[in-house]
Backbone as XML, in Angstrom:
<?xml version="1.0"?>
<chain id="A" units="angstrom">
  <residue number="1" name="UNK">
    <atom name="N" x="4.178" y="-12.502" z="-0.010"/>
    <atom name="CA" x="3.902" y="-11.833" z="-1.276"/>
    <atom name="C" x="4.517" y="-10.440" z="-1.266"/>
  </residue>
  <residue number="2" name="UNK">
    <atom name="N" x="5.217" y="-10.179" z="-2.355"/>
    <atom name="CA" x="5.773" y="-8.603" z="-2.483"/>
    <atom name="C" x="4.686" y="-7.742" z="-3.535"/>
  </residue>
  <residue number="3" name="UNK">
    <atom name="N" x="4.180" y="-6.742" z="-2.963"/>
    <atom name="CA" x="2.755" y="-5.990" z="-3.346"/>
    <atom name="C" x="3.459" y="-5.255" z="-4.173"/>
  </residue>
  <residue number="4" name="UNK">
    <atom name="N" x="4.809" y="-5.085" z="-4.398"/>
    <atom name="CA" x="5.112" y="-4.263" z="-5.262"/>
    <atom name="C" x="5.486" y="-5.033" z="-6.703"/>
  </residue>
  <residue number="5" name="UNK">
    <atom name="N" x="5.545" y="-6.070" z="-6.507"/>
    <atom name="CA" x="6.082" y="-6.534" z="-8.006"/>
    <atom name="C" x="4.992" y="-8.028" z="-8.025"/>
  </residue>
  <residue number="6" name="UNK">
    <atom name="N" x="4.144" y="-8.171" z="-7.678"/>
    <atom name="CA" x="2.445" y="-8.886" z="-8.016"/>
    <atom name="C" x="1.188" y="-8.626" z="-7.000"/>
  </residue>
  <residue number="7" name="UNK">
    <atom name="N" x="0.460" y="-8.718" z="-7.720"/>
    <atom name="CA" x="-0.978" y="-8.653" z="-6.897"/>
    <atom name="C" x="-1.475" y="-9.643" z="-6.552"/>
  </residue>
  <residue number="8" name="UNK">
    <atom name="N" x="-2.052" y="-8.963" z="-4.933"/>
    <atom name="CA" x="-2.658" y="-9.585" z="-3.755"/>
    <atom name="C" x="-4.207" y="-9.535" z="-4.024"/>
  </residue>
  <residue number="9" name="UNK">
    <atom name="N" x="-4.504" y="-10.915" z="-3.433"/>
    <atom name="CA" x="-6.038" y="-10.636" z="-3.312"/>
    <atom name="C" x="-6.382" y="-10.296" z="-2.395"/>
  </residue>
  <residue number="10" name="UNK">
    <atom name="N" x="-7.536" y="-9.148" z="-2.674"/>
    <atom name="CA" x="-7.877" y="-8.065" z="-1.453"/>
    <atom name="C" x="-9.239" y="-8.734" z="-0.632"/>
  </residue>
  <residue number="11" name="UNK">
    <atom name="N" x="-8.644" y="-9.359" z="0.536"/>
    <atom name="CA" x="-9.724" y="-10.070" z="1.631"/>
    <atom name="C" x="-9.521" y="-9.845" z="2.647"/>
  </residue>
  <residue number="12" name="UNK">
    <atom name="N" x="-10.682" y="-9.877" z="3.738"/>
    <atom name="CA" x="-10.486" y="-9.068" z="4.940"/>
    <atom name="C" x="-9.630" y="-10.025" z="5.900"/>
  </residue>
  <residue number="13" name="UNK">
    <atom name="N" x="-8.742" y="-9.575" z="6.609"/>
    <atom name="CA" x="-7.774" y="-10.223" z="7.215"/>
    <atom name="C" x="-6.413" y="-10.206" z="6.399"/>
  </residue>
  <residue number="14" name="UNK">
    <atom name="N" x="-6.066" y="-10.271" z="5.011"/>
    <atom name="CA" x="-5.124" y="-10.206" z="4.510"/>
    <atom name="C" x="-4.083" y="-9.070" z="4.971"/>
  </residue>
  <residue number="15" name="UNK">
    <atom name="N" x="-2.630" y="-9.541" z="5.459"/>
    <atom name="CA" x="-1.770" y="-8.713" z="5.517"/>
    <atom name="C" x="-0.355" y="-8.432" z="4.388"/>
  </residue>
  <residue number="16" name="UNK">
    <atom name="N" x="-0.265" y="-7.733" z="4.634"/>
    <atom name="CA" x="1.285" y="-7.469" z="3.731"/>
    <atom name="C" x="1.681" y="-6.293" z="3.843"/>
  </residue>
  <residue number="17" name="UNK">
    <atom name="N" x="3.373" y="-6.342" z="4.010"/>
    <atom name="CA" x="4.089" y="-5.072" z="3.808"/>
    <atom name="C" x="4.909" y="-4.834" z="2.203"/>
  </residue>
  <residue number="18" name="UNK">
    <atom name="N" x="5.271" y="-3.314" z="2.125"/>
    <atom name="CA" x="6.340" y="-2.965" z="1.343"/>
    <atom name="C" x="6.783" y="-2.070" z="1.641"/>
  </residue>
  <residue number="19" name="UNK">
    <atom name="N" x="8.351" y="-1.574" z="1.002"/>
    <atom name="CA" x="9.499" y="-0.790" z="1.564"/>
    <atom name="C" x="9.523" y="0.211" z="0.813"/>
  </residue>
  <residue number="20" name="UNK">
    <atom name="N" x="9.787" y="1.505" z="0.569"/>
    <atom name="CA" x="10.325" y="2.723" z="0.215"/>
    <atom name="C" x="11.570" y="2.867" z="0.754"/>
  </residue>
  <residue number="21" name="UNK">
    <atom name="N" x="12.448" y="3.793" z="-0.188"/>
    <atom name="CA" x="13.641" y="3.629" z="0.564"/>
    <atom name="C" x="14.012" y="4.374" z="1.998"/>
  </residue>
  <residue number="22" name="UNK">
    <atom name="N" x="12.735" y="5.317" z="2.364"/>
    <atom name="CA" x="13.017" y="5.661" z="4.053"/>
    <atom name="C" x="11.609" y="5.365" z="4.792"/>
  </residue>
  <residue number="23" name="UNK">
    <atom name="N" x="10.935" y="4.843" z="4.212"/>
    <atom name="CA" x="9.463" y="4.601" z="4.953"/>
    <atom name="C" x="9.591" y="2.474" z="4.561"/>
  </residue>
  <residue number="24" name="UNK">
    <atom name="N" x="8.832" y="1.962" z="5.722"/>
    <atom name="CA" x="8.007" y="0.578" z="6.002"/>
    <atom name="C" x="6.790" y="0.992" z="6.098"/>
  </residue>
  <residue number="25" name="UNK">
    <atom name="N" x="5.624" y="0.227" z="5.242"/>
    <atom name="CA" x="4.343" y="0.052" z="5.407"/>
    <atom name="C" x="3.932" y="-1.242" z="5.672"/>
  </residue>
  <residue number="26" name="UNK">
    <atom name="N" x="3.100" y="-1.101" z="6.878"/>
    <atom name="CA" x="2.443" y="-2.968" z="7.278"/>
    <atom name="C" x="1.061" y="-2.247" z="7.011"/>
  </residue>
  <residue number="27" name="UNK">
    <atom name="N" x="0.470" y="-3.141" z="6.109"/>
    <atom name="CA" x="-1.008" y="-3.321" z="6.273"/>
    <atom name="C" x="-1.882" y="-4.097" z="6.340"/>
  </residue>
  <residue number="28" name="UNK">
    <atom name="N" x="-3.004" y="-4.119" z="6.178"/>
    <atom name="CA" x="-4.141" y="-5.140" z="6.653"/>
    <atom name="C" x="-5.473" y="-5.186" z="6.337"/>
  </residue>
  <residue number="29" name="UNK">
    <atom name="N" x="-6.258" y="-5.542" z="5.538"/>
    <atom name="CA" x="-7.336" y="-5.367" z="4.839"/>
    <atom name="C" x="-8.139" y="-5.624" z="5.853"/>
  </residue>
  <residue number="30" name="UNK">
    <atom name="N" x="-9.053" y="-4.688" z="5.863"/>
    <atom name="CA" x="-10.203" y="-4.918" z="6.925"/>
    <atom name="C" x="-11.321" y="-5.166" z="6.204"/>
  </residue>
  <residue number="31" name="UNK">
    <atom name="N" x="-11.833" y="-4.603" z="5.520"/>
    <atom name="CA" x="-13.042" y="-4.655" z="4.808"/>
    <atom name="C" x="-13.241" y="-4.513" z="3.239"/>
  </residue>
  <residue number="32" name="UNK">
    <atom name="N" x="-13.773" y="-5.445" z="2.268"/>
    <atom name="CA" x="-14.129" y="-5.952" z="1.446"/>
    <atom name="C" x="-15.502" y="-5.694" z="0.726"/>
  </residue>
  <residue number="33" name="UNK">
    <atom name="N" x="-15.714" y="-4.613" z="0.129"/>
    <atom name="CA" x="-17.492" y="-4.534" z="-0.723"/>
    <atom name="C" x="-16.539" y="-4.545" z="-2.101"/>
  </residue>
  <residue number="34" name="UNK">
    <atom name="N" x="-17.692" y="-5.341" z="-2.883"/>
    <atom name="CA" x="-17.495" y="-5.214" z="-4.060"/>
    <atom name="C" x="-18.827" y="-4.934" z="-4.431"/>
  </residue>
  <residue number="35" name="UNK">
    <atom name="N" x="-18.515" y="-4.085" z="-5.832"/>
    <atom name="CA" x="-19.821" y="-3.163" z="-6.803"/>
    <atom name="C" x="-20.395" y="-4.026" z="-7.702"/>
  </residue>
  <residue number="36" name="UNK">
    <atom name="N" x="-20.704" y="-5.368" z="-7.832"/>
    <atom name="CA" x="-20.825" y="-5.961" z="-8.828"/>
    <atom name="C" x="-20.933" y="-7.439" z="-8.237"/>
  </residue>
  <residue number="37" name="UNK">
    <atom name="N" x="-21.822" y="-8.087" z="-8.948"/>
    <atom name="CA" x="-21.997" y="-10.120" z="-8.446"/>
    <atom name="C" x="-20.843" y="-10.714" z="-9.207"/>
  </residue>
  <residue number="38" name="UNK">
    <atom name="N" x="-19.879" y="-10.189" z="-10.605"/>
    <atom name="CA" x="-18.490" y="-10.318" z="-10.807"/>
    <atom name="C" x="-17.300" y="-10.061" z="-9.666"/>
  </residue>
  <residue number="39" name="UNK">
    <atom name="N" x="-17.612" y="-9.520" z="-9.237"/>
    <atom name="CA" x="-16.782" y="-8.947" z="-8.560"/>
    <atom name="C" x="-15.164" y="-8.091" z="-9.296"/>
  </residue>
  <residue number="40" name="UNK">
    <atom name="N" x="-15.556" y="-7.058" z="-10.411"/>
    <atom name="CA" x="-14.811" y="-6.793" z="-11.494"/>
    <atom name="C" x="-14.404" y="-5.212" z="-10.400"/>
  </residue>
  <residue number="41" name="UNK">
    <atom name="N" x="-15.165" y="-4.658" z="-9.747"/>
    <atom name="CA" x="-14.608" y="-3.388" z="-8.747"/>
    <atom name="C" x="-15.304" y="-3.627" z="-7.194"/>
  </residue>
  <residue number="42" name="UNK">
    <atom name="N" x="-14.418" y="-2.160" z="-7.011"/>
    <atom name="CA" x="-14.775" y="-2.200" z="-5.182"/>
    <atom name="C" x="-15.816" y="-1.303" z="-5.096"/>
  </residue>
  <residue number="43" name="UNK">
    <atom name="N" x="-16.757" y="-1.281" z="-4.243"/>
    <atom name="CA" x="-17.425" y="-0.393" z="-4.070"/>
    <atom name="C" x="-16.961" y="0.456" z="-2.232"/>
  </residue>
  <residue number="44" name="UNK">
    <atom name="N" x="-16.690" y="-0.302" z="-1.978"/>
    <atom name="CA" x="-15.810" y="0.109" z="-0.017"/>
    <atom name="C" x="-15.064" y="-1.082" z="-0.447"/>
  </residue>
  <residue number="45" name="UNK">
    <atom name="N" x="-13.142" y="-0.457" z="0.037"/>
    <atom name="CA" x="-12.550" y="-1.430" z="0.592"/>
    <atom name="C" x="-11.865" y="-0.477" z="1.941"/>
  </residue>
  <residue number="46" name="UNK">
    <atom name="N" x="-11.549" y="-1.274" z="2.607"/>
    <atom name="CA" x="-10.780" y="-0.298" z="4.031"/>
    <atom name="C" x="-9.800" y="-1.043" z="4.479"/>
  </residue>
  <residue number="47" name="UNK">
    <atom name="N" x="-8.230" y="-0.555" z="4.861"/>
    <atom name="CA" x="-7.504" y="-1.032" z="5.198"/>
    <atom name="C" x="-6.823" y="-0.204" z="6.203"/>
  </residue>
  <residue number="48" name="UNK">
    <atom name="N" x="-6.227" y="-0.746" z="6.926"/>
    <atom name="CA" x="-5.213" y="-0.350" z="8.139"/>
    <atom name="C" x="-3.832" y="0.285" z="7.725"/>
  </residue>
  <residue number="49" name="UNK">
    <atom name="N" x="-3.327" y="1.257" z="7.384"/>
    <atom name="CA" x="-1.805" y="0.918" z="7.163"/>
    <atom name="C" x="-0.879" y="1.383" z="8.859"/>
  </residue>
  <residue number="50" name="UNK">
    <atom name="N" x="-0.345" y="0.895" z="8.636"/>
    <atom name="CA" x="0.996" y="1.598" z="9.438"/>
    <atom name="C" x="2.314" y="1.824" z="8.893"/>
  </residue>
  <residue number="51" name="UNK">
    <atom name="N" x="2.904" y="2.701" z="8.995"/>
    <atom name="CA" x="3.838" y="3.609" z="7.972"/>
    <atom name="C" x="4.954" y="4.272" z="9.258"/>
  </residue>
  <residue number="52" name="UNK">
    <atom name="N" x="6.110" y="3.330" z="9.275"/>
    <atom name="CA" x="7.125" y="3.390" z="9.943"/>
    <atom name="C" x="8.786" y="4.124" z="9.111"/>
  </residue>
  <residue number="53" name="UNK">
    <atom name="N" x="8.946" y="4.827" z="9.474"/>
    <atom name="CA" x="10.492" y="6.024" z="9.166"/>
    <atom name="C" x="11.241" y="4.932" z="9.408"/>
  </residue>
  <residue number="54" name="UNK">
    <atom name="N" x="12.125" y="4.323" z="8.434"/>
    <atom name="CA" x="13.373" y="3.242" z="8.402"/>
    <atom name="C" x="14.191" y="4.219" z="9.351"/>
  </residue>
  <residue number="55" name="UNK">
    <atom name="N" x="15.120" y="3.635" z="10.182"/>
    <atom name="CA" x="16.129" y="4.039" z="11.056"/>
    <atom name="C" x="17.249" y="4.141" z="10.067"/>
  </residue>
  <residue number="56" name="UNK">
    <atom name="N" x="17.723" y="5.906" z="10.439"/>
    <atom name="CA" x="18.635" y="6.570" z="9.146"/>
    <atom name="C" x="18.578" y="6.825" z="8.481"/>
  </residue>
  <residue number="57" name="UNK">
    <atom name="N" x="17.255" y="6.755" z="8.189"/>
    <atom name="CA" x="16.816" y="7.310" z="6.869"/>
    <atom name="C" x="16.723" y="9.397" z="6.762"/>
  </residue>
  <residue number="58" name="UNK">
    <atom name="N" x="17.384" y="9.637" z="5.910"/>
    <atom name="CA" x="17.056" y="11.438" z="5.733"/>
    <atom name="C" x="16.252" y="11.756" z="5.060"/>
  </residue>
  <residue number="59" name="UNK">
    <atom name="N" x="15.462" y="12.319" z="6.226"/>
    <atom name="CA" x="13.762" y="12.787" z="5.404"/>
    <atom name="C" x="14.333" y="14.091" z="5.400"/>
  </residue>
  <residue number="60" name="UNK">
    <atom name="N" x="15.683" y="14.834" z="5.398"/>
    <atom name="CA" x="15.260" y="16.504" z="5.288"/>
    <atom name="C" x="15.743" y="17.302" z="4.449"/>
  </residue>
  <residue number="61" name="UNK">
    <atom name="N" x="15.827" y="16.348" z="3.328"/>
    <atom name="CA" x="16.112" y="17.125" z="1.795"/>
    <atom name="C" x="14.752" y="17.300" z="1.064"/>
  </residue>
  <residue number="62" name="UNK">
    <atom name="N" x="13.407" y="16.497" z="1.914"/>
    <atom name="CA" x="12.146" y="16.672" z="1.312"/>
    <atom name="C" x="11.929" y="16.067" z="0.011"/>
  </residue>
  <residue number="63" name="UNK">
    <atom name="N" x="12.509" y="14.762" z="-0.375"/>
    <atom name="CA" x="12.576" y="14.401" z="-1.716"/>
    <atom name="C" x="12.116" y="12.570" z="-1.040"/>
  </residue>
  <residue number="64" name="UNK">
    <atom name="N" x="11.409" y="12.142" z="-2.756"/>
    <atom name="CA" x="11.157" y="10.873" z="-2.474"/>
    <atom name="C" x="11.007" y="10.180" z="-3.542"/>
  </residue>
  <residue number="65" name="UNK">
    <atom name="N" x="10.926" y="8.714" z="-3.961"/>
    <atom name="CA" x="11.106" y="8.102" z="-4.841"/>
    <atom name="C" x="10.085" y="7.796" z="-5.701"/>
  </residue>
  <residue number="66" name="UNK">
    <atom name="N" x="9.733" y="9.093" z="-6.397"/>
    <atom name="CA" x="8.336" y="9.070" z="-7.098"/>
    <atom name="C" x="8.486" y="8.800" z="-8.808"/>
  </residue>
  <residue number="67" name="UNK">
    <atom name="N" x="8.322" y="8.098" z="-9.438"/>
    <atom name="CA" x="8.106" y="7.759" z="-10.793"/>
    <atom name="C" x="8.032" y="9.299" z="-11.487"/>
  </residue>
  <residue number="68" name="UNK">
    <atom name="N" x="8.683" y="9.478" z="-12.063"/>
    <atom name="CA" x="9.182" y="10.888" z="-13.498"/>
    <atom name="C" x="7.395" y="11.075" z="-13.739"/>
  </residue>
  <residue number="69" name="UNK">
    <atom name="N" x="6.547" y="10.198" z="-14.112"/>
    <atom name="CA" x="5.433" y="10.271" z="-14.835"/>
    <atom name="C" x="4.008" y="10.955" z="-13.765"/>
  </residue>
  <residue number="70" name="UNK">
    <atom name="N" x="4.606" y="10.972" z="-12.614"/>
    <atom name="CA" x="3.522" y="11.589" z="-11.362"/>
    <atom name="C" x="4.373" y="12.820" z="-10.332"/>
  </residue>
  <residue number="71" name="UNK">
    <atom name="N" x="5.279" y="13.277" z="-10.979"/>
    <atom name="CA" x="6.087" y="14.657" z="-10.984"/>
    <atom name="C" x="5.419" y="15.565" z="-11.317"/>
  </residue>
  <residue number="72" name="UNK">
    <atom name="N" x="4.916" y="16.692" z="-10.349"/>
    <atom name="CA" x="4.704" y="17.901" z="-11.179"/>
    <atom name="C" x="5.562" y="18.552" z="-11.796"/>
  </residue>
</chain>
């Protein structure tokens, strides 16, 4: 599953990564509360990430691939 272009269901044990263009994230759902017998929100969810620097990548212009709309 690609987390960036559909949604995952969030259960404990579930893994998945996605890419930025100088960072890898692997993660891993550990834990699962939901606020509701719907189950419509979370009340605790907890996950693992790990967040790996792509090889070659130039982190030292300090810039990153953030959507125009969450720009200060």
């Amino acid at each position: 599953a690609n987390p960036q272009a559909e949604a995952i269901l969030a259960e404990p044990g579930k893994k998945f990564s996605f890419d930025t263009t100088a960072l890898r994230v692997d993660a891993e759902i550990e834990e699962v509360e939901y606020g509701d017998d719907e189950k419509t929100f979370f009340s605790k969810l907890t996950a693992n990430l790990k967040v790996f620097l792509k090889e070659g990548a130039d982190i030292r212009r300090g810039e990153m691939d953030i959507p125009d709309e969450f720009k200060s």
